[in-house]
C-alpha positions, 0 to 999 in steps of 0.5 A: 710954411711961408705961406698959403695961396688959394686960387681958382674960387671964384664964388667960394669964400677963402675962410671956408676953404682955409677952415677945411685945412689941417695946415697953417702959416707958420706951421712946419711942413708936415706931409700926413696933415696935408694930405689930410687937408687934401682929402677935407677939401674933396669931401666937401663936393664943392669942387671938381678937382683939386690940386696942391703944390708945395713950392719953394719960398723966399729962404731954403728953410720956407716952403709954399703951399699954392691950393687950386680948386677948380668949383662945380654946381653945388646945388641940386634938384632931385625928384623921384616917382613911383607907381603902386597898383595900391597907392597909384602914382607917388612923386617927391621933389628935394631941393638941396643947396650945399654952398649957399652963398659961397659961405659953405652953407647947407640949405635945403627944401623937401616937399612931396607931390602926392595926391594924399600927401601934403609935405615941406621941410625947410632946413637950414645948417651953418657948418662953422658956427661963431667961427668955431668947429661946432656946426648950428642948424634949424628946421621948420616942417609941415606935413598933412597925410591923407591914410584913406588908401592905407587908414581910415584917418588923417594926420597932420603935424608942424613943429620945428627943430634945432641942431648942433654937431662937432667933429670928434676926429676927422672921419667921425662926428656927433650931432645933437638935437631938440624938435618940437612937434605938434601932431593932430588926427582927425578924419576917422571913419565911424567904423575905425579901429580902436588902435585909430581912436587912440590917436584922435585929438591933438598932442605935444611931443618934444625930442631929444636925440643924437646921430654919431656918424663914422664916414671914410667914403671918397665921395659922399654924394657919388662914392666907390670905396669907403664906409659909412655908419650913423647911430642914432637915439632919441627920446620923446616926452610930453604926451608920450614917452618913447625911446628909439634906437636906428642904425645905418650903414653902407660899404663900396668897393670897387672892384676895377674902374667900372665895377662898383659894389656895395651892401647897405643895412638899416636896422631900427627899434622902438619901445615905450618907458611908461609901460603902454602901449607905441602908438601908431603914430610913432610906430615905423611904418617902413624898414627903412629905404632900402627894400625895393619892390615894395609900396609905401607903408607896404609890409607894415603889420595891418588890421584885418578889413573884416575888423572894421569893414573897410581897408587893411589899415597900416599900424607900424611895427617896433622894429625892423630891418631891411638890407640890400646889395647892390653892382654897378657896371657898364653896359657892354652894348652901349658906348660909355658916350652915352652916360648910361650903366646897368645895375642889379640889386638884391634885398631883404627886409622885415617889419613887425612887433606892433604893440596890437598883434595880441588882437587877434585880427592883426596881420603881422609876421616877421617872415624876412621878405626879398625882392631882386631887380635890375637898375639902369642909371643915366647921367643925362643932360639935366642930371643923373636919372634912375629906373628900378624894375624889381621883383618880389620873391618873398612876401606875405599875402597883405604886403603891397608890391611897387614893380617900377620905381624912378628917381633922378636929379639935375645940379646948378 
């Protein structure tokens, strides 16, 4: 290889393109890593087409390599709502930038606009640390949870956090992480559970934990064929001791060009090393995201009103699992002009194992529930918008439904 020429970047930096390639100068031409460097380039997302050509060089025995890209929006603003007859009106706003600067950077902003919830997380990732393949990251968080609705108490935490992660091939990385959380509850009712006294006070609680990641997806943002899985384990010390372990994965197939199937799973656990009982507070409090048709903290294992004379407080469970297939087509009656397809879903979940269902006054079952529903999506012109309308089949009388779910977002 002569040489490599990239055009058509206008905001990128070279270095960042140049690090993505399995090729150097000076390299003997080899067709696998450069394909490979082809495929590195449209995983990142930050550009909408690219497009390689090896071209003859200033002998016979010299070729180059002439890169060119073509950038699109990498930043994005997502927001999503939904209304439960329970919690009322719930909305989030998540602001993402995944080339900041031009220097492949990853910034984001998460806050959360609901009435009983005051949130922001700020995270910040350089994906090319010192110049080297591990990737450096941080974040700082602060979060107030009002629970009148769900339990008779608040609860507030700060802290911040730092990563590391490094490539292991080229479809699979690990990351590693420390974080550092103070957490407060305060706020109970005179008549709150003894579950809820345990968590009154503050407590200092330091992590450590790691994700290892397998991805062969073609799009990470919008994908249609490939796999994704993640495994993660943390372990929490200070003023408790836990382990969890939550597994992930998701699969998309495309059966032709306008019908695009996948089926995800999330499965998660937690239990305590010095032999007491999970609190609350670290308990899981939702099987995951994927189980539509169901409110916030909505199969969660509750006490019962009666024990404390006020509501069906949400406790958490151990373990859970929840999983959903999903089909996306085009819909016939309406012109692909307008940007709009139709989707339907199928899912199934469960939550339960709370340390408390000895008490007699626990509402706790691992009956799997299910809901079905019907989806449609809509590139709009500020971005791609989705509407979910789902049915419950299955659930238990203390669950709490979320019929209509909307989300959306726009690039710049």
């Amino acid at each position: 290889i002569e040489r490599i020429d990239i055009t058509g970047n206008q905001r990128t930096y070279d270095y960042v393109i140049r690090r993505q390639l399995s090729i150097a100068e000076g390299d003997a031409l080899n067709q696998t890593y450069l394909s490979k460097s082809i495929r590195n380039l449209r995983v990142m997302n930050f550009f909408s087409n690219v497009n390689v050509r090896t071209l003859d060089g200033s002998a016979p025995d010299k070729k180059i390599i002439s890169i060119d890209v073509t950038e699109q929006n990498t930043g994005s603003l997502a927001f999503g709502a939904g209304y439960s007859s329970y919690m009322g009106v719930i909305g989030t706003v998540y602001l993402t930038e995944r080339n900041l600067l031009g220097k492949g950077q990853y910034l984001s902003l998460n806050t959360n606009l609901s009435g009983d919830r005051n949130l922001i997380n700020l995270a910040f990732t350089e994906p090319a640390f010192l110049g080297s393949d591990v990737s450096f990251g941080f974040d700082l968080f602060g979060n107030e949870q009002d629970n009148s609705d769900t339990s008779s108490y608040t609860d507030s935490e700060v802290g911040f956090g730092f990563r590391f992660g490094l490539p292991l091939s080229n479809d699979t990385r690990l990351n590693t992480r420390a974080k550092f959380t103070r957490n407060e509850v305060y706020g109970l009712a005179s008549n709150a559970s003894t579950a809820l006294k345990q968590l009154e006070g503050s407590r200092n609680i330091g992590e450590l934990g790691y994700t290892l990641s397998y991805s062969s997806l073609d799009n990470p943002m919008i994908p249609s064929n490939g796999v994704s899985l993640n495994l993660s384990q943390d372990f929490s010390g200070g003023d408790v001791s836990n382990f969890s372990t939550v597994f992930s994965g998701k699969y998309y197939h495309d059966f032709d060009r306008d019908l695009i199937g996948s089926l995800h799973m999330n499965v998660g656990h937690i239990f305590a090393l010095n032999g007491k009982d999970i609190l609350i507070s670290d308990s899981f409090m939702d099987p995951g995201p994927l189980l539509k048709g169901f409110a916030s903290r909505g199969i969660s294992p509750r006490l019962h009103p009666n024990y404390t004379n006020s509501k069906e407080e949400a406790i958490g469970g151990n373990t859970y699992f929840s999983g959903k297939a999903e089909v996306n087509f085009p819909i016939p009656v309406v012109s692909d002009d307008y940007g709009i397809r139709g989707g339907l879903h199928l899912n199934a979940g469960t939550l339960f194992g709370s340390d408390l269902v000895t008490d007699p006054v626990v509402n706790e079952s691992s009956m799997l529930r299910s809901s079905i529903g019907a989806s449609i999506f809509w590139e709009s012109p500020i971005g791609m918008l989705r509407f979910d309308f789902t049915e419950v089949l299955n659930k238990e009388t203390f669950d709490q439904t979320e019929f209509f779910h909307f989300s959306g977002g726009t690039n710049f």
